[in-house]
ZAZA-449872 format. One record per residue (C-alpha): residue number from 1; residue in one letter; x, y, z. Coordinates in nm, 2 decimals. Layout:
<recs>
+-----+----+--------+--------+--------+
:   i : aa :      x :      y :      z :
+-----+----+--------+--------+--------+
: NUM :  A :      X :      Y :      Z :
...
+-----+----+--------+--------+--------+
</recs>
This chain:
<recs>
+-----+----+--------+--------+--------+
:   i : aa :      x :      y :      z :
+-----+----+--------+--------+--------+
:   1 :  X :  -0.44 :   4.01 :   2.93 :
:   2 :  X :  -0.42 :   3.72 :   3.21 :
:   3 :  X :  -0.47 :   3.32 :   3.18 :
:   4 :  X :  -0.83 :   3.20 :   3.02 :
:   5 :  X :  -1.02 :   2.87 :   3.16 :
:   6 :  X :  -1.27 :   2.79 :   2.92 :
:   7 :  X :  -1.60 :   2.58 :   3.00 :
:   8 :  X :  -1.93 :   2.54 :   2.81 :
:   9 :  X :  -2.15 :   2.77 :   3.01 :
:  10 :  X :  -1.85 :   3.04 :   3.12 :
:  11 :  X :  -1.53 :   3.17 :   3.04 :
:  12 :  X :  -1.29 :   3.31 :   3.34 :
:  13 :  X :  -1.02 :   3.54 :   3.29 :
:  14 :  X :  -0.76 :   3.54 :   3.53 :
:  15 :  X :  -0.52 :   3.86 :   3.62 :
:  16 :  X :  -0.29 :   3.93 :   3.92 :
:  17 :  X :  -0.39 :   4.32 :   4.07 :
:  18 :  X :  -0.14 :   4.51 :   4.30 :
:  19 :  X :  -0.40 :   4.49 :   4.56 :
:  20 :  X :  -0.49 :   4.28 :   4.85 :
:  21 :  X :  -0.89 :   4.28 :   4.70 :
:  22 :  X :  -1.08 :   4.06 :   4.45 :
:  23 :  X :  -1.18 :   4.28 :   4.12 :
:  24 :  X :  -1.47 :   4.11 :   3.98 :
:  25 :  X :  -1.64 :   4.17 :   3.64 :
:  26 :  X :  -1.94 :   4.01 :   3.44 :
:  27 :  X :  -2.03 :   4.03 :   3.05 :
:  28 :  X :  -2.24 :   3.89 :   2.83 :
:  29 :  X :  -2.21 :   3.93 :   2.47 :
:  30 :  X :  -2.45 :   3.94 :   2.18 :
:  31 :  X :  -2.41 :   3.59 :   2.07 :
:  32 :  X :  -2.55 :   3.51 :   2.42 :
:  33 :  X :  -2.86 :   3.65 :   2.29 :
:  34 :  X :  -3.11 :   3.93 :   2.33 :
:  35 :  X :  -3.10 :   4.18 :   2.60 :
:  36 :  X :  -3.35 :   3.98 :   2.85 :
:  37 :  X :  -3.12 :   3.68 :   2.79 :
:  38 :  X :  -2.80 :   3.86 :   2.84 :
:  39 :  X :  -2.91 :   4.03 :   3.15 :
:  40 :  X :  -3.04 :   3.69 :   3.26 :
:  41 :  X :  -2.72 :   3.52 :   3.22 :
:  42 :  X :  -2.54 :   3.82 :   3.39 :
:  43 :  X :  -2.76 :   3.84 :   3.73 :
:  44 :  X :  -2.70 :   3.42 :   3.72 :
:  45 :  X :  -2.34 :   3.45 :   3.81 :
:  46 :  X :  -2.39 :   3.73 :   4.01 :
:  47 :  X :  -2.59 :   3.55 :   4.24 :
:  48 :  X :  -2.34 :   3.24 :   4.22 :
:  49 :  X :  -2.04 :   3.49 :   4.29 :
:  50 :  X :  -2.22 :   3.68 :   4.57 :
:  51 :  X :  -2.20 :   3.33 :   4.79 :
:  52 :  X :  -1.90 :   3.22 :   4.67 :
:  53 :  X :  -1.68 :   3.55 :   4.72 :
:  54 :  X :  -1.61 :   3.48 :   5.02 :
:  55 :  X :  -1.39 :   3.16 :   4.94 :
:  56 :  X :  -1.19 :   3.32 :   4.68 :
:  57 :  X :  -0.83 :   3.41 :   4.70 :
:  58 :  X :  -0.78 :   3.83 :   4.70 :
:  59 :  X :  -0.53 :   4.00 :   4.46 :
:  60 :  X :  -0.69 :   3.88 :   4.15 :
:  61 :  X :  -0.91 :   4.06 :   3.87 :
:  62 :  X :  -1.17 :   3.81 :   3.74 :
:  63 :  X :  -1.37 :   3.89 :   3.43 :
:  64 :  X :  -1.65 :   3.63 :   3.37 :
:  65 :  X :  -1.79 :   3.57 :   3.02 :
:  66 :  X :  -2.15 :   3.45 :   2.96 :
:  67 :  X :  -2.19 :   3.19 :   2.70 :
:  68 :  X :  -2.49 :   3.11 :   2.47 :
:  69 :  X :  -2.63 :   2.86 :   2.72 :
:  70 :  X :  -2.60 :   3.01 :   3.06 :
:  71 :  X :  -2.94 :   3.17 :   3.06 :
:  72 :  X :  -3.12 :   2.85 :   3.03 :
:  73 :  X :  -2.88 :   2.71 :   3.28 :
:  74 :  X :  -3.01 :   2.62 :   3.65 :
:  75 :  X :  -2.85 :   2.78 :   3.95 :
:  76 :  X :  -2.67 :   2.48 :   4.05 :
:  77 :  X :  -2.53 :   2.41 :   3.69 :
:  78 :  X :  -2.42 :   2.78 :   3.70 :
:  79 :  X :  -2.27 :   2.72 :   4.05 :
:  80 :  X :  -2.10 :   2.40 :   3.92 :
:  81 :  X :  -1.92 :   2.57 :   3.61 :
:  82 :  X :  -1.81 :   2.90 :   3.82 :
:  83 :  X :  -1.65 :   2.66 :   4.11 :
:  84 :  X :  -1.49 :   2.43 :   3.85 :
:  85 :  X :  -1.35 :   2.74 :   3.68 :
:  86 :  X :  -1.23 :   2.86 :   4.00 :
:  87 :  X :  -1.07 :   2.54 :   4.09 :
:  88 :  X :  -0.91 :   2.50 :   3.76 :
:  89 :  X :  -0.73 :   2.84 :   3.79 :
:  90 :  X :  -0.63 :   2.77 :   4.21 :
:  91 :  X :  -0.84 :   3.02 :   4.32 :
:  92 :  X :  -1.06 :   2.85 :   4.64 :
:  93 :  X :  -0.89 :   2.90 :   4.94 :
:  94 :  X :  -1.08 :   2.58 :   5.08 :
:  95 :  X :  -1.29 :   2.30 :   4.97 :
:  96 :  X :  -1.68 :   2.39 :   4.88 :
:  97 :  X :  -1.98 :   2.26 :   5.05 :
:  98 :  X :  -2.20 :   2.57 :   4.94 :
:  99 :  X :  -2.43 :   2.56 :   4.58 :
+-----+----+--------+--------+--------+
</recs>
């Protein structure tokens, strides 16, 4: 298993690939809450990972963890925790102006 970064909304799991791409994968546990919850959380950093792709270093697999407060969590809170996450674990290729 690769290098964890904790924060209160997510956890990122960090793991050099073979590969010149960016693996990405989202979860959401049951102590996240029900299934409406879970799936709220997940589609969240989904969205935030769609625009910030782009920015991200390739030849990594990321797995992102919902925690138990993401689904209550604005968009720009969510964006906030995944680019501090992604800072944390020198994966931005440039600074951020986007979220």
């Amino acid at each position: 298993m690769g290098k964890s970064y904790a924060h209160p909304l997510i956890v990122l799991i960090v793991n050099p690939n073979e590969e010149q791409t960016t693996r990405i994968g989202v979860a959401a546990g049951r102590s996240v809450g029900g299934a409406v919850k879970r799936n709220r959380g997940k589609r969240l950093l989904r969205a935030v990972l769609h625009l910030l792709l782009p920015h991200i270093d390739p030849g990594w697999d990321l797995i992102f963890l919902a925690r138990q407060g993401l689904p209550e969590a604005t968009y720009e809170q969510a964006c906030s925790a995944v680019k501090d996450l992604l800072k944390r674990a020198g994966l931005l290729k440039s600074k951020l102006y986007v979220c």
